[in-house]
C-alpha positions in Angstrom: 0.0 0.0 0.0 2.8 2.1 0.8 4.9 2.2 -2.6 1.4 3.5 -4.2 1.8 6.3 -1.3 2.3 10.1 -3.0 3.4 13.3 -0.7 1.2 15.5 0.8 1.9 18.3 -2.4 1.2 15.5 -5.3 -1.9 14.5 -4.0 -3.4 18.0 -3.6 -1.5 19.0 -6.5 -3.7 15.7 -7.8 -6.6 16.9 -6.6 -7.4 20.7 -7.7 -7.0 19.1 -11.2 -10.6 17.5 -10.6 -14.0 19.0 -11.1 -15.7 19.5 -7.8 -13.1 19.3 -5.9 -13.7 21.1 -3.0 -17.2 20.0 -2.7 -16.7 17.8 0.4 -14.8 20.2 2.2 -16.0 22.5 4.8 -15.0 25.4 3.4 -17.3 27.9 0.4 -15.8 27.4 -3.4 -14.7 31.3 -2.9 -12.6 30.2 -0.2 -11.6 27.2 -2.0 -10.5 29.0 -4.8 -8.5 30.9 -3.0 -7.0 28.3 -1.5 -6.2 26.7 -4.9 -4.5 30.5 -5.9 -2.0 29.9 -2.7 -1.3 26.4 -3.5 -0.3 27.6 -6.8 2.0 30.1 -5.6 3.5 28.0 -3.0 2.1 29.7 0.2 -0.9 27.1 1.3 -0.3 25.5 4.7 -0.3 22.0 5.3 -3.1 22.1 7.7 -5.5 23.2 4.5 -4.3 20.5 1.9 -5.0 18.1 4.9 -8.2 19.2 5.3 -9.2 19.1 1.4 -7.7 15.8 1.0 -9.2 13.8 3.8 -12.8 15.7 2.8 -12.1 13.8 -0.7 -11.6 10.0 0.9 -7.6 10.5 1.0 -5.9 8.9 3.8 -2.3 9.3 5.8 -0.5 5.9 5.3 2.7 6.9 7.4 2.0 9.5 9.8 4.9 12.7 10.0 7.9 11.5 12.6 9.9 14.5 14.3 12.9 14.5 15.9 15.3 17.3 17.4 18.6 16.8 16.1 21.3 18.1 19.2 
């Protein structure tokens, strides 16, 4: 399941190619087009492309790992 796995960018990226598709989302198509306009430009944050993406049936297959590096 994993190697079919795309980052968080290529699936949104993905994504605002399709009709509709902010439709599930909880936010207006104004705002979503706006949205869309920062993606583009390289200035959306994460938080929103999660947001769309698990709206349209996308799921995390390997959660984010941190560490501090000393």
């Amino acid at each position: 399941m994993i190697d079919k796995a795309k980052t968080l960018d290529e699936c949104f990226k993905e994504l605002i190619l399709k009709r509709g598709w902010s439709k599930n989302s909880p936010y207006d198509r104004r705002t979503a087009s706006r949205h869309k306009k920062q993606f583009l430009e390289g200035a959306l944050p994460d938080e929103f492309k999660r947001v769309y993406l698990q709206s349209a049936g996308y799921t995390i297959v390997q959660p984010e790992l941190w560490r501090q590096e000393l």
